[in-house]
C-alpha positions as CSV (number, residue, x, y, z in Angstrom):
1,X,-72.4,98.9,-12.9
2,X,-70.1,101.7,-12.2
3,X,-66.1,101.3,-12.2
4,X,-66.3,101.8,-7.9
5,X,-69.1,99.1,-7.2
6,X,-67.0,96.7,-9.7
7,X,-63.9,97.3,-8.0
8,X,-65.4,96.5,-4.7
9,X,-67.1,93.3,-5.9
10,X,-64.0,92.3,-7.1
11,X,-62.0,92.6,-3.7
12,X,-64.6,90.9,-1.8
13,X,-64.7,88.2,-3.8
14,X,-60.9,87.9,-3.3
15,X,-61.5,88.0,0.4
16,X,-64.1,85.2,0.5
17,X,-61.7,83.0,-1.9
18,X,-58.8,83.6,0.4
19,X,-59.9,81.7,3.4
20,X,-60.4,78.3,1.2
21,X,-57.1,78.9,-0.6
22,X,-55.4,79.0,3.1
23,X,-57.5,75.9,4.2
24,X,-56.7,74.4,0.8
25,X,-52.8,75.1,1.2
26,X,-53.2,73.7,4.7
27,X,-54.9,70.5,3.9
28,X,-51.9,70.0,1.7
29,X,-49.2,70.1,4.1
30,X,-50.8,67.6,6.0
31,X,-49.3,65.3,7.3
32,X,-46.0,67.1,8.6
33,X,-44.7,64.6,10.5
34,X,-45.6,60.4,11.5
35,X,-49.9,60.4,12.5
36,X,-50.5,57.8,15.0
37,X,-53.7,55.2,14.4
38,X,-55.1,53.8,18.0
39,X,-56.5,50.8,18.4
40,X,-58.1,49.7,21.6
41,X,-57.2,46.1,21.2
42,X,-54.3,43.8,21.2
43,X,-52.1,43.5,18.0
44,X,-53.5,40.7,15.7
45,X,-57.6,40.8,15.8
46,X,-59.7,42.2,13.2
47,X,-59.1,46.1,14.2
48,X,-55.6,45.9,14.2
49,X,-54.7,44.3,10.6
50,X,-57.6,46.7,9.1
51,X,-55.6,49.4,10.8
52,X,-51.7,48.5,9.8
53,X,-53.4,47.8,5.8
54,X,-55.3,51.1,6.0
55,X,-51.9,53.1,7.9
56,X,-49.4,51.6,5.1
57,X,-51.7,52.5,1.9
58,X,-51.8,55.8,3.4
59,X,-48.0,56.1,4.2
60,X,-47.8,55.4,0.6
61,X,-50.0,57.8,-1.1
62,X,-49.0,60.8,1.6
63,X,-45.1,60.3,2.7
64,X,-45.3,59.9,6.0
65,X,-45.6,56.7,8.4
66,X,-49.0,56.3,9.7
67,X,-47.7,54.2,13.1
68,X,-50.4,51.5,14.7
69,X,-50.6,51.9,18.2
70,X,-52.5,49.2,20.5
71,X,-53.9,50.3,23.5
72,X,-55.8,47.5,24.9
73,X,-58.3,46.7,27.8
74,X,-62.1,48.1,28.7
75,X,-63.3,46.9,25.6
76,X,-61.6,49.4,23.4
77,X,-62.2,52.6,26.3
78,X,-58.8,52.7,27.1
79,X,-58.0,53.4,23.6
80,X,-61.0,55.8,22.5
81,X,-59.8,57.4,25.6
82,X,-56.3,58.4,24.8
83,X,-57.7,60.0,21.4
84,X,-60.7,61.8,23.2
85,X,-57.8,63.7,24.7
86,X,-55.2,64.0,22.3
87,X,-54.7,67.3,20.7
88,X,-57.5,68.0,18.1
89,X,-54.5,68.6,14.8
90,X,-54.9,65.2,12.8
91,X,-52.4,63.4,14.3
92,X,-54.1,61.1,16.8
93,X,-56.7,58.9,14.2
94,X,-59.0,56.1,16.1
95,X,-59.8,52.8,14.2
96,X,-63.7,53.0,15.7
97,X,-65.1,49.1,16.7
98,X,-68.8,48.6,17.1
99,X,-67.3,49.3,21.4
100,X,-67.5,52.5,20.5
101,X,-71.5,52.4,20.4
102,X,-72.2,49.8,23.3
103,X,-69.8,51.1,25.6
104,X,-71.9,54.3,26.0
105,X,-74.8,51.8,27.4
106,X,-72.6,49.1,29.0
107,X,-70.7,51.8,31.0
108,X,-72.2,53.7,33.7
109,X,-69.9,56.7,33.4
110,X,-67.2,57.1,30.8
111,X,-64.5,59.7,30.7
112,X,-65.3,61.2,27.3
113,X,-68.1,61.6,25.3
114,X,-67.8,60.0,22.4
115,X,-70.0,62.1,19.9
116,X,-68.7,65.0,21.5
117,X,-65.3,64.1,21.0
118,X,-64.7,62.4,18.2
119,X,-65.3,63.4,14.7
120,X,-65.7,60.9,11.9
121,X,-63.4,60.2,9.1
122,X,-64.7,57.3,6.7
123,X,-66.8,54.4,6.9
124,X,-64.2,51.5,6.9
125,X,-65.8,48.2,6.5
126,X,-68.4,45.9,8.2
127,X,-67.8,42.3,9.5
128,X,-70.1,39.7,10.9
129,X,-69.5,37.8,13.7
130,X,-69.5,34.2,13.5
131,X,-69.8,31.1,16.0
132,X,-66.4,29.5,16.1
133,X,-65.9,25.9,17.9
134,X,-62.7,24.1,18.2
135,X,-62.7,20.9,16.1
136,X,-62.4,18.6,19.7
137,X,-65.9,20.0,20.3
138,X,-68.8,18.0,20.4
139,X,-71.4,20.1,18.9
140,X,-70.5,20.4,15.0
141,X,-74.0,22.5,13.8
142,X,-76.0,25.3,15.7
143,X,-78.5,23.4,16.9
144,X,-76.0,20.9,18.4
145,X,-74.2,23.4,20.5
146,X,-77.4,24.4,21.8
147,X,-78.4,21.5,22.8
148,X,-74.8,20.7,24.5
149,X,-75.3,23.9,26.2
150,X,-78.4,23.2,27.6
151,X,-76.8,20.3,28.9
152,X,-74.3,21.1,30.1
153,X,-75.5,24.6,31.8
154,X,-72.4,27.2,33.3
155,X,-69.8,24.1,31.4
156,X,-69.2,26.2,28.0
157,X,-67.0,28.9,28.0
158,X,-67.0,31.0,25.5
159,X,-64.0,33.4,24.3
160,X,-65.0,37.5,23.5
161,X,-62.6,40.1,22.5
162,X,-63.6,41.8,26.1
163,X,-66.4,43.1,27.8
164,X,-68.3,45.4,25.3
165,X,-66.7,44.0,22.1
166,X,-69.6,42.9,19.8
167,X,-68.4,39.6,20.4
168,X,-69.4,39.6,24.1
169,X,-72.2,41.9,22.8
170,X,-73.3,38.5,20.5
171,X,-72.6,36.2,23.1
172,X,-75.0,37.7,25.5
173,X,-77.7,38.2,23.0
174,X,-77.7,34.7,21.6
175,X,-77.7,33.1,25.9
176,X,-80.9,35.5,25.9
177,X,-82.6,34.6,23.2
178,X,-81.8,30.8,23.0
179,X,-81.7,30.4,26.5
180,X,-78.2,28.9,27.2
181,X,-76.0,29.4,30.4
182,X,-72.6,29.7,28.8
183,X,-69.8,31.3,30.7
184,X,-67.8,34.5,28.7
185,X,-64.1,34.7,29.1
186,X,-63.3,38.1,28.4
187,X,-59.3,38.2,26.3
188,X,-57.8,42.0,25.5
189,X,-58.2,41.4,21.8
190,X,-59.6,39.2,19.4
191,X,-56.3,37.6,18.4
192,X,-55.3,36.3,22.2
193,X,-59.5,35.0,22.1
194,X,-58.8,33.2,18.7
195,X,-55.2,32.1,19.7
196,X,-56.7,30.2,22.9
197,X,-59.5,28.9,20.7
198,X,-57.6,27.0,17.9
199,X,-55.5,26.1,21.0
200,X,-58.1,24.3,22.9
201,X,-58.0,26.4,26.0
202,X,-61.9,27.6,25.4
203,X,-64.2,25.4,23.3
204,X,-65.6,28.1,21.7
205,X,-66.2,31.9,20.3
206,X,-69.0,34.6,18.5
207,X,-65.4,35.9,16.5
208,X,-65.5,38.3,14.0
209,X,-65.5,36.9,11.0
210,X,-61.8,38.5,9.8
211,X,-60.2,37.2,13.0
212,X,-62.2,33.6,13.2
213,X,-60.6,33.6,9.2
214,X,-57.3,34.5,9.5
């Protein structure tokens, strides 16, 4: 190889490096200034502790506050909305709920697209949903609330997170399948759902399990 072509290898492999040593330097800096989480339900539930334990580890490791900020209502649209607009730098993250999937089918016509519009970070965690009675219930076992429910048809309400939360989701899917007529009363968040359940106000609830726990 002569002294010319080795010369000229060697600056263009310099110029290929460069970019990723920019993008590197970048990725470092990040974050400048407090990052925003979203969460399209009410403080309390499931989504909201994950995101205020996931925010303060990550305060920790990178030096800046990672602030929780609930936006509630439309079974987590109104939320997945603010971020679908929000300037595409990093600063605006979205805690994703399973709403994110059934909204695009439960929705006629949504204001963003979610695949178009937001790009996935990290798988987080998975939780089941669970069906929660309060202890003044009659039905103590699964096949006694169905029974109950068949009995007493359009008399059980049932408490969801909102409409298109997984619980509602679960509810509906378990009335088909069993064939119950149980009435859904649809909260902002799991944690007003579960606060009216251990309170007696609605007899029962398909919580997540992290919610139904706390």
């Amino acid at each position: 190889m002569n002294h010319s072509r080795r010369k000229f290898l060697q600056l263009t492999s310099g110029l290929a490096v460069l970019p990723a040593l920019t993008n590197i330097a970048r990725a470092e800096a990040y974050p400048a200034r407090p990052v925003r989480i979203i969460v399209g339900f009410a403080a309390g539930g499931g989504t909201d502790i994950t995101a205020r334990l996931i925010g303060q580890r990550l305060n920790e490791r990178l030096g800046q506050p990672f602030i929780v900020e609930n936006r509630p209502g439309a079974g987590a649209n109104i939320g997945m909305d603010a971020v679908a607009k929000a300037a595409p730098d990093g600063y605006t993250l979205l805690l994703v709920s399973p709403g994110a999937a059934i909204n695009a089918s439960l929705y006629e016509k949504l204001n963003y697209n979610f695949i178009r519009d937001i790009a996935p970070i990290a798988g987080i965690h998975r939780t089941p949903n669970v069906l929660a009675v309060h202890p003044s219930f009659p039905a103590k076992t699964l096949a006694e609330f169905v029974a109950y429910a068949k009995a007493n048809p359009g008399k059980v309400n049932v408490a969801t997170s909102g409409i298109g939360a997984s619980d509602h989701m679960s509810g509906e899917l378990f009335r088909m399948m069993v064939g119950v007529d149980i009435v859904q009363v649809h909260y902002r968040g799991a944690a007003p759902a579960i606060t009216d359940l251990v309170a007696g106000q609605v007899p029962a609830s398909f919580a997540p399990m992290a919610p139904a726990h706390w």
